[in-house]
MARFIVO-577168 format. One record per atom (N, C-alpha, C): residue in three letters; x, y, z. Coordinates in steps of 0.05 Angstrom, whole numbers, plus 5000, padded with zeros to 4 digits. Atoms other than C-alpha are relative to their C-alpha. Layout:
% MARFIVO-577168
alaXYZ ...
END
This chain:
% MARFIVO-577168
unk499749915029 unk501741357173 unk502249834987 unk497650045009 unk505241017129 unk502550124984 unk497949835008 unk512341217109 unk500849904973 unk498250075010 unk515441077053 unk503150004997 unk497750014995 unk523140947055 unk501649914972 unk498950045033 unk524840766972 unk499950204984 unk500249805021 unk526741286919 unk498849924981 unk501650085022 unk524240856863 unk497850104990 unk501949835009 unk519541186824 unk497049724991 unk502350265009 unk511840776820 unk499849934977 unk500350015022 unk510240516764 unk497250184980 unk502249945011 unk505640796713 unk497649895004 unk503050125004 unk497540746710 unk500749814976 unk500150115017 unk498540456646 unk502149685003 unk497650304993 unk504439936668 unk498249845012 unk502150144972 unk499739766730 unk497949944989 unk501750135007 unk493639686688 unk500949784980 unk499550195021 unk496839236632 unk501149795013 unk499450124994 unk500138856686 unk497949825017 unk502950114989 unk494338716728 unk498049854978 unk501850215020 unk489738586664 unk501449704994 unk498750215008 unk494438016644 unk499249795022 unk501250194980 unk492237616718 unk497750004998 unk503349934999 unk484737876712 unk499749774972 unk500350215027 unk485537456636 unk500149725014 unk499850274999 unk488636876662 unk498149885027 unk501750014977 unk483836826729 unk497149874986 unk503250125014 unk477636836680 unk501449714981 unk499050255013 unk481536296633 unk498649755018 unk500650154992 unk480035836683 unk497149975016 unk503150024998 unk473036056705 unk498950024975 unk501050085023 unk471436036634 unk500649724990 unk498950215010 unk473735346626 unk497849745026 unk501950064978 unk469535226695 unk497749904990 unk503249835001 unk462535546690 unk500050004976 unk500949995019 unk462235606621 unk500149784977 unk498850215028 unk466735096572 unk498849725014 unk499950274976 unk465534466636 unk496649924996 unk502450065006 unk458234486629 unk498049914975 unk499850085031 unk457534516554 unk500149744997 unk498450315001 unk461533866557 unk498549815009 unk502050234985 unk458233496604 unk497649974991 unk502649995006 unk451733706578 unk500849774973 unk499650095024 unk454033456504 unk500949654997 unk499450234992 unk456232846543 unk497249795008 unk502550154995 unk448732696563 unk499650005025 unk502150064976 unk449132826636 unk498450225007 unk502249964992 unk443333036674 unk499550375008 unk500049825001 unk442133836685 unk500250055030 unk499949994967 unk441533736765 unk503349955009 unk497450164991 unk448733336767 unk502050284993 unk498549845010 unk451833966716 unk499750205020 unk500149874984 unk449134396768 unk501650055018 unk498049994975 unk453734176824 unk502650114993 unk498049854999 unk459034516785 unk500550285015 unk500049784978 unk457835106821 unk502150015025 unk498550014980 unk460434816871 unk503549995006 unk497549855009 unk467634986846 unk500750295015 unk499449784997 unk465935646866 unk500250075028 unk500249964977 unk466135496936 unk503050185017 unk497649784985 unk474035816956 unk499450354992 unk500249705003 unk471736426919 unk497050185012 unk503049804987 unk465336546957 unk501449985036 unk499349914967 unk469436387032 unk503650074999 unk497249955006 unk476636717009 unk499950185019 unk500849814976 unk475137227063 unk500849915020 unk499250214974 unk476436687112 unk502950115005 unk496649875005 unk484036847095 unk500450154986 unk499049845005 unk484337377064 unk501350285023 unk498949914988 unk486437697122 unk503049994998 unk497350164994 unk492137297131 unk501750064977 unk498449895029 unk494137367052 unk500750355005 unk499949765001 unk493138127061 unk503050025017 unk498050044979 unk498038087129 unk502449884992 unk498750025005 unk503037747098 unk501150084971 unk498049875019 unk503338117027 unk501050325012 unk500449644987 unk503038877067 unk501949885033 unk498350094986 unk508838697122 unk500150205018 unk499149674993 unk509539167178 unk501850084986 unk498749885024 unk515739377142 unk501449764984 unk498250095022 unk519739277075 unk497350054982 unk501550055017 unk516639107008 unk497249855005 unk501150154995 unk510438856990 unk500049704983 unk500450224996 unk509338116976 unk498749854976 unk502450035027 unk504338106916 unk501549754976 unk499450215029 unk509237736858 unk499749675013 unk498750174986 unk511737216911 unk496449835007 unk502950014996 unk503437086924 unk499449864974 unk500750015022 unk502037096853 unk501649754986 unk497950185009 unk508436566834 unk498749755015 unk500250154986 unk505736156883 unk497149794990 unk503150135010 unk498436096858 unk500149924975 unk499450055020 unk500436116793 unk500949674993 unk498550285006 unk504235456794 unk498849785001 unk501750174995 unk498835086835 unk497849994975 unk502249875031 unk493735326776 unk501049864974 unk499050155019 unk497535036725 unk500649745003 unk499450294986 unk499534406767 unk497249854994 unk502750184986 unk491734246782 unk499250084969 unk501750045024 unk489434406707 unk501349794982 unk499150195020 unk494933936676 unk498649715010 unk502650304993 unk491533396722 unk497649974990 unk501949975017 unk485633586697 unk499049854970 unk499650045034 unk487033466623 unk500949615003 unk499450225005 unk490132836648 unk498049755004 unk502650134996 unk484132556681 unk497949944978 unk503149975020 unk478832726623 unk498150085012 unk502649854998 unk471932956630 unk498049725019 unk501650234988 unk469232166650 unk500150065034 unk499550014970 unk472632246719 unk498950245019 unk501049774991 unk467732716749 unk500950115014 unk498249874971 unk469732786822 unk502350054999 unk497449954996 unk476032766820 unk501150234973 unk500149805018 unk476033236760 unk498750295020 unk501249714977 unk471633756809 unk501449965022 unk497749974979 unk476633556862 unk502550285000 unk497649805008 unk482533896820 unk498650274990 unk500749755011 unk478234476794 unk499750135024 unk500249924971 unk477234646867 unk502050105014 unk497849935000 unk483734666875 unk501250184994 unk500149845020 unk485335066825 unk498850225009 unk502449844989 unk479735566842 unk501850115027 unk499649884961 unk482635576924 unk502050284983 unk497549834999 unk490135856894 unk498450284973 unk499949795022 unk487236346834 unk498150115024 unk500749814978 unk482436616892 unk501650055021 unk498549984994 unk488636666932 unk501750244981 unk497949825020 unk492137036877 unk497550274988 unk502349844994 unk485737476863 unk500650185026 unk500449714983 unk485837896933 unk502350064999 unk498049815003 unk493038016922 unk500450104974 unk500749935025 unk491138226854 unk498350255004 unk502049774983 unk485338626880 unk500850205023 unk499349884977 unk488838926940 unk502850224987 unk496649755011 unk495539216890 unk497950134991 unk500749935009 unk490939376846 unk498850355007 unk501349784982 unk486239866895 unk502650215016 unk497449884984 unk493140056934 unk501950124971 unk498049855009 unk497140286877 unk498350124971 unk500649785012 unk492140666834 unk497950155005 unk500449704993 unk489941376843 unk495949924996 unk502050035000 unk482441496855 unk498149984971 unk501549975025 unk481441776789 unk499649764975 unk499550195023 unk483841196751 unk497849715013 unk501050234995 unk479740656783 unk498049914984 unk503350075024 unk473840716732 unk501649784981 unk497450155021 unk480840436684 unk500249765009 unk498950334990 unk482139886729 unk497649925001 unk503550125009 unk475039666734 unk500049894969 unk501750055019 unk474539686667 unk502849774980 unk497950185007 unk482039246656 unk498549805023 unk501450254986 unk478938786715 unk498049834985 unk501850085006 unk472238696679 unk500249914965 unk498250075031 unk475338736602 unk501249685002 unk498950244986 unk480538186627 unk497949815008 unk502350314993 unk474437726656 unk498949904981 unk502350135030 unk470737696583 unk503149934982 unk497750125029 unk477737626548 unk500349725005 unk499350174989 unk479337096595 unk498449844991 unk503550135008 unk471636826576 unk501149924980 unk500149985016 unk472836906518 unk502049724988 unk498550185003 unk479036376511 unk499049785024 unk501550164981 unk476235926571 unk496949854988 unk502550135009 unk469535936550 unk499749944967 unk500550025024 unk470035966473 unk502249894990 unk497650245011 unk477435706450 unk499849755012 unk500950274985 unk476435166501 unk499449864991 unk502450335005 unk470334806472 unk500950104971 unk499850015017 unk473034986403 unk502949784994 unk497450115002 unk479534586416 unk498649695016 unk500450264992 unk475934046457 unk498949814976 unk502750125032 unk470733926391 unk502549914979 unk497350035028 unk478033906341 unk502049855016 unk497750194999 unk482833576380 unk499849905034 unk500950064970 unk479733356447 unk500850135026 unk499749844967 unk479233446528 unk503350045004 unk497450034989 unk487133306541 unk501150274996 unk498449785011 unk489833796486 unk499050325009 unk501949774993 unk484334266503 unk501050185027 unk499349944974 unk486134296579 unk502950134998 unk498249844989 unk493034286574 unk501450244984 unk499449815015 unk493934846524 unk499250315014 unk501149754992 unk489235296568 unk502350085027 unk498249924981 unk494235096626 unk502450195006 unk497049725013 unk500435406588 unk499150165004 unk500249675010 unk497735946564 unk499650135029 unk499549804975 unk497736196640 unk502650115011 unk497749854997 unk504536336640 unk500750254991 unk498549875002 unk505736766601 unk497950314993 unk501049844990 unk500337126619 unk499550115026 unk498849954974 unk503237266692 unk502750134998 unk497949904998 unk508937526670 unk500150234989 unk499649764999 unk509138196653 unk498650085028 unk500249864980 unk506438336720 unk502949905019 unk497750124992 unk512737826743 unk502050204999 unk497549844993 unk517738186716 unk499450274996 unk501049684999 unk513938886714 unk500050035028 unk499849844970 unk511139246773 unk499949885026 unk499050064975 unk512138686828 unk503150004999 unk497449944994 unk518938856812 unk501050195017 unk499049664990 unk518839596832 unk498450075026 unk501449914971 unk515539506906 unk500950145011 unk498349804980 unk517740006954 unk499749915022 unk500350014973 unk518539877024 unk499450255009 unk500849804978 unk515340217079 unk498549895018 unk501350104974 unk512840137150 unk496550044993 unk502750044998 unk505739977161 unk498849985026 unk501750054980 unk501440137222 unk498749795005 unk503650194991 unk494539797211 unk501049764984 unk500550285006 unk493239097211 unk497449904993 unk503350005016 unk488238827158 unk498749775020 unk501250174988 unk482838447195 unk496550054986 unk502350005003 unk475338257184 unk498950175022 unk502049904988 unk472938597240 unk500050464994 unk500449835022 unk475939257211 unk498650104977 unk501650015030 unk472239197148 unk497250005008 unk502549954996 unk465939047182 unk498950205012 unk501249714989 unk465339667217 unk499650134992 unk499649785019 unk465240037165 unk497050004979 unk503250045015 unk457640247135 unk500349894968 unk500050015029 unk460440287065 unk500249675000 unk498750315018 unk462939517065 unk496749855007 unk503450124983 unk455439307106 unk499350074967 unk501949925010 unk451939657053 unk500149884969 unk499050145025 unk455939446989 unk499349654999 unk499750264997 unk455738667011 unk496349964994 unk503150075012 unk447438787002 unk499250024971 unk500649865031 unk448339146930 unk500849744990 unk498850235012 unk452938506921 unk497549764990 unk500950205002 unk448237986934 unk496850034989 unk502349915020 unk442138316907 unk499950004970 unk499550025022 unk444738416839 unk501249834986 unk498750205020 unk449237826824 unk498149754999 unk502550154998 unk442337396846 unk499150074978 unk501249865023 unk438937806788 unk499749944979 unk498050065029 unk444537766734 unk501049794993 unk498850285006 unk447237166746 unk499149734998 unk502550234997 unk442636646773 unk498549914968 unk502050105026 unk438536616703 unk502349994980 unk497350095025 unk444936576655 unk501549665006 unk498550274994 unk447235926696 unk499249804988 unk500950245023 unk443035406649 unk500650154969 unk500549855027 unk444935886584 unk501249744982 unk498250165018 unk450535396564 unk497949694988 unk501450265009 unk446234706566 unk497850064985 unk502949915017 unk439935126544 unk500349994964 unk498750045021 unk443935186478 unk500449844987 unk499450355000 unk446034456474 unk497350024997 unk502750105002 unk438634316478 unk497950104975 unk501549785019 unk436634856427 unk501349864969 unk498250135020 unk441534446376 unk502650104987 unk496649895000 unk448334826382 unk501349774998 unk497250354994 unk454234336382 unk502750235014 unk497449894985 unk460934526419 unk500750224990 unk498149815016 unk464534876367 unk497850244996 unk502149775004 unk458635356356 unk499350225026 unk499549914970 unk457835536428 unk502650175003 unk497449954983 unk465335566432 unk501150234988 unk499449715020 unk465336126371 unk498150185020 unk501449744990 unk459936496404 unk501250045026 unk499049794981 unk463136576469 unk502350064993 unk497949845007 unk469236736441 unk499350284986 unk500649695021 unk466337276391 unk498950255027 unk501549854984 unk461537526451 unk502850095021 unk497849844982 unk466737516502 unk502550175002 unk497649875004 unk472837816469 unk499050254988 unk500749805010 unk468338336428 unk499350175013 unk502049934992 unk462038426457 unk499450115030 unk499849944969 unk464238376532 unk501550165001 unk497949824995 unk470838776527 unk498350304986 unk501049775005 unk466839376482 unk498050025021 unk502249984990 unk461139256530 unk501450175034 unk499049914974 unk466439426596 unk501150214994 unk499249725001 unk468540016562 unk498550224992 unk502949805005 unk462040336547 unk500050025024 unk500750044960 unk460740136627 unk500950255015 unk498049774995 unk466940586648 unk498850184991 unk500849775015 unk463841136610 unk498050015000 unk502749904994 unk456641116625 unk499950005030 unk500049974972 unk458641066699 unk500450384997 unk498949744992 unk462241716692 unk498150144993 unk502449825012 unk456542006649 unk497250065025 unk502550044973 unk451141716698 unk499650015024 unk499750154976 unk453041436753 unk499549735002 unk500850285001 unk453140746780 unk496649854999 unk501850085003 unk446740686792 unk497549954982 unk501850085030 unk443140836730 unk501149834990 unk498750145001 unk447840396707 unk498549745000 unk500450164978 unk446439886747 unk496649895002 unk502050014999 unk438839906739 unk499149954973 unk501250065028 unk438839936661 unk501149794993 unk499150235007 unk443539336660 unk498049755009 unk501650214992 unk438138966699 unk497649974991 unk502150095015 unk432239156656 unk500449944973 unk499150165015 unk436338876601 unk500349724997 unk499750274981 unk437638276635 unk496449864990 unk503350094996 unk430238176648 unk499249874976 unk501150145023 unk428338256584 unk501849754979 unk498850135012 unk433537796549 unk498649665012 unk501450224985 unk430537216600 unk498149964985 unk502350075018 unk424437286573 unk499849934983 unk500050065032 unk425637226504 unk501449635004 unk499450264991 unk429236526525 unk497849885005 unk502650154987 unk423136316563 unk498049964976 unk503150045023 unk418036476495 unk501949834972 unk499050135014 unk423236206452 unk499249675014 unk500450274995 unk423435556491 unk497149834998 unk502250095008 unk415735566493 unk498749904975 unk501649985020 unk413235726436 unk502050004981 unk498250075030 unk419435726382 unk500250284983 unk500449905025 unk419036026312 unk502050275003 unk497349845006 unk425236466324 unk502049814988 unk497350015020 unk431236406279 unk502149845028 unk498450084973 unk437735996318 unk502350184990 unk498249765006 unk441236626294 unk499750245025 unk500849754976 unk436637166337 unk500749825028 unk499450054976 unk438236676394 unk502449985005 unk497149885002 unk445536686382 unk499850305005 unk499549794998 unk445137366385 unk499250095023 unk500249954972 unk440837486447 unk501449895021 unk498050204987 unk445336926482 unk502650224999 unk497949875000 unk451237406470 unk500150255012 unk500549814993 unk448938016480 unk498649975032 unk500849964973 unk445637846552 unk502649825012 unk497850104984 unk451537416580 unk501550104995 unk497749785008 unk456737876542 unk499550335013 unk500449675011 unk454638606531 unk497850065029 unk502249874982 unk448738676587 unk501449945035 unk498350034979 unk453138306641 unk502450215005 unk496849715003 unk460238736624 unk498750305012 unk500949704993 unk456239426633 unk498549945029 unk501049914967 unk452739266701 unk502549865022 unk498050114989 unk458738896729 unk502550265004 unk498449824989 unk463639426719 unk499050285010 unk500149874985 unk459639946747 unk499549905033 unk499950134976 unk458639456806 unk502249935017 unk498850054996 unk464839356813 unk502350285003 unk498749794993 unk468040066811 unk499350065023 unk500549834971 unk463940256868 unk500949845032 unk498750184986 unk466539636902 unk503050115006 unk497149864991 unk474039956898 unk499550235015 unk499649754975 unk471440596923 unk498749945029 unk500450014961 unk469740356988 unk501649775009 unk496750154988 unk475739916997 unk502150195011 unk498149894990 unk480440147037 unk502849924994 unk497950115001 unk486740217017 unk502549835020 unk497750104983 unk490539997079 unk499949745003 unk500750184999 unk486839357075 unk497449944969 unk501450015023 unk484639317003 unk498349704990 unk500550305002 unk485038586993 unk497649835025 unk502150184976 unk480638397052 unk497250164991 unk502949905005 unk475238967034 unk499049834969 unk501050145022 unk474138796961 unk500249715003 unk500250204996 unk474738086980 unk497849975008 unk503049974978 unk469138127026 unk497350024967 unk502649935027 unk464438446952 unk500449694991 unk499350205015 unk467837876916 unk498449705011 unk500850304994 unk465737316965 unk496849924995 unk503450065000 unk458337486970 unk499850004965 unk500550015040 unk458737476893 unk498849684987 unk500550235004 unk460836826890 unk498849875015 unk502150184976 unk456836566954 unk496949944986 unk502950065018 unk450436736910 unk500749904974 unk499550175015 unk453136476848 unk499549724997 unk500150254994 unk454235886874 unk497249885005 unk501849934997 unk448635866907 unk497550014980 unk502749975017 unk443536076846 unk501449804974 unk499050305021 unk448235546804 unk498449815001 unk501150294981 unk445634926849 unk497150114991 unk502549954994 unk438135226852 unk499450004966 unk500750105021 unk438035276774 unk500049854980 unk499550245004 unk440334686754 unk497749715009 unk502450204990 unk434634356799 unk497450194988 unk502249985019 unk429434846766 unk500150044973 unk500250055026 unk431234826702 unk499249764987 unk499650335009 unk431833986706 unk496149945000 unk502550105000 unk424033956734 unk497750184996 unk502849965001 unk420234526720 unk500150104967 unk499549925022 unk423634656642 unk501050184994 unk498749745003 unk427635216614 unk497650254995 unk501949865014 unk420835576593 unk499450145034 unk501649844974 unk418435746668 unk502150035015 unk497949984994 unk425735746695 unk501150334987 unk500249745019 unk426836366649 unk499150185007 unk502149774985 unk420736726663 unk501050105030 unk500349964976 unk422336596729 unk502650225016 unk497149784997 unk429336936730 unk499650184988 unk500449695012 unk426737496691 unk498550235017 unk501249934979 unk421737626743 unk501450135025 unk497449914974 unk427037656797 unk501650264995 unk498549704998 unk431438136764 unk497650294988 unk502449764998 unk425238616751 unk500050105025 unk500850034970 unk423338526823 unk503550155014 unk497249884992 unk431538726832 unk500550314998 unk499649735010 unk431039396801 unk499550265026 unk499849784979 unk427939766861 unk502149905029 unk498049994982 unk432439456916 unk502650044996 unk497049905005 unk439039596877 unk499950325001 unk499449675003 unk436540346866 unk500550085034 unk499549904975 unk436340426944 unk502949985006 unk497150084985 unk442740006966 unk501850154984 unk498849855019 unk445940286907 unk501350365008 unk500149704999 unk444941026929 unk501749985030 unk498549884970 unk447840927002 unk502050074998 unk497149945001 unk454941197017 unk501349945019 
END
């Protein structure tokens, strides 16, 4: 059991969620600058839809962070004393800002070595993620987790929101350099109220258990979750990965793009994660979870007959473009992702939710690469369909996995 041995009083839910949201922002900052603003670019640049594809492959530390997250866990959770979390967070933080000013310095020409440093980048913010994810689950109460969910998933579209939409609105007005290194700053000083907030007020105390992978796998809940994972982010995600170039091709330009994910992501996604929170509690996850994916579906479609056949407005496609990568993502993500905290364990928080997290990004990645090569040869029109199909076909295997406990 653990003891505690500090009078200090915890901090508030409300301290703990505003401090946490502030990393969850700056985390997406740079997967919105990834996956969303990186592709735009390149597309607008003229290269090829197969080559933009391999961005994905960025997402490779956050689909095997599991590998070490043991290790991270083990050394922020100490047998005794404090825990570890700012000292974690200072650390990734720095590298993160280090590898995006390179970035900016390189330009957009220098591919590889541009996806070199975003990789980079990527390892330490998925580094700083499970000890993000592991305070998070460990220092609030059961009831509040729907809250943190919905500051985790809020925080990811805000983050979008400046990543994917200030980004390409600053690349289009004053180019890649200023663009990059403006997004770099701005991660400071969005790390710091958790800096000098609640990794201030750790408490020491002894600690029995030692986090490990083979812990976590014994456990039905984490088996069963890691199938809900990879069933549903195949679904949801896989058919949104050509949205950005599909756009470009539809006759967007940067700055247009870069308004709509900013509008979608800061509005549309943050109201959309707080409806989420609140139709979980109404519903449950799984209705949830099931009407976010015959939303999904249908938004595909409409892509696919648009691309065929046309004679829609490039207004109604702005709008379905927002509303399915904003508003239909936010609501099945954070009930996907609450139920992911409740079967984390707190003694080893960071290693369980790590574990949801990786298979996330393993298929991400994953349905990145795969639609990038069917979008390039068989067109966005049957590429579409074809991801709409899938998450249809998703609906009855999430209601099962969904339901286990």
């Amino acid at each position: 059991m653990d003891i505690a041995v500090s009078r200090r009083a915890s901090p508030s839910p409300v301290t703990v969620l505003l401090s946490i949201g502030g990393l969850y922002v700056a985390q997406s900052v740079i997967g919105g600058i990834t996956w969303t603003g990186l592709p735009a670019v390149m597309r607008d640049q003229g290269l090829p839809l197969d080559r933009i594809g391999l961005i994905s492959l960025v997402a490779l530390p956050w689909a095997l962070k599991f590998l070490w997250s043991p290790a991270i866990e083990r050394y922020r959770l100490p047998p005794a004393g404090k825990t570890r979390t700012g000292t974690i967070v200072v650390a990734g933080g720095l590298v993160s800002i280090a590898g995006m000013c390179a970035v900016g310095a390189l330009g957009p020409a220098a591919w590889w070595p541009v996806l070199a440093c975003l990789t980079v980048v990527a390892f330490a913010a998925a580094t700083v993620d499970i000890a993000c994810d592991g305070f998070a689950v460990q220092s609030l109460a059961k009831e509040n987790h729907g809250w943190g969910n919905a500051a985790q998933v809020g925080g990811a579209y805000l983050g979008s929101a400046i990543g994917g939409g200030l980004f390409l609105f600053l690349v289009d007005s004053h180019g890649w350099r200023i663009a990059v290194w403006a997004m770099a700053f701005l991660l400071l000083p969005l790390g710091l109220p958790f800096l000098l907030g609640v990794a201030n007020r750790a408490r020491a105390e002894t600690r029995a258990h030692v986090p490990s992978l083979a812990s976590a796998l014994r456990r039905p809940e984490i088996r069963g979750g890691l199938a809900a994972s990879a069933i549903y982010v195949l679904a949801q995600k896989a058919g949104l990965a050509m949205l950005g170039p599909f756009l470009i091709d539809a006759g967007l330009n940067l700055s247009t793009i870069g308004i709509v994910n900013g509008i979608g992501s800061m509005f549309v996604g943050v109201a959309a994660a707080l409806a989420g929170g609140a139709l979980v509690r109404w519903c449950g996850t799984r209705n949830v979870l099931v009407l976010a994916l015959i939303l999904q579906a249908g938004s595909l479609f409409f892509f696919s007959v648009f691309d065929v056949f046309g004679g829609f407005s490039t207004t109604v496609l702005i709008a379905v473009a927002v509303l399915s990568s904003s508003g239909v993502m936010a609501l099945g993500f954070v009930a996907l992702y609450a139920q992911f905290m409740r079967w984390s364990d707190p003694k080893q928080a960071g290693v369980d939710f790590t574990l949801f997290q990786c298979m996330d990004a393993l298929v991400s990645m994953a349905g990145g690469i795969v639609a990038g090569y069917a979008a390039q040869y068989f067109g966005y029109g049957a590429f579409f369909a074809g991801a709409g199909v899938i998450a249809l076909m998703a609906v009855p295997a999430i209601a099962v996995v969904s339901n286990r406990r």
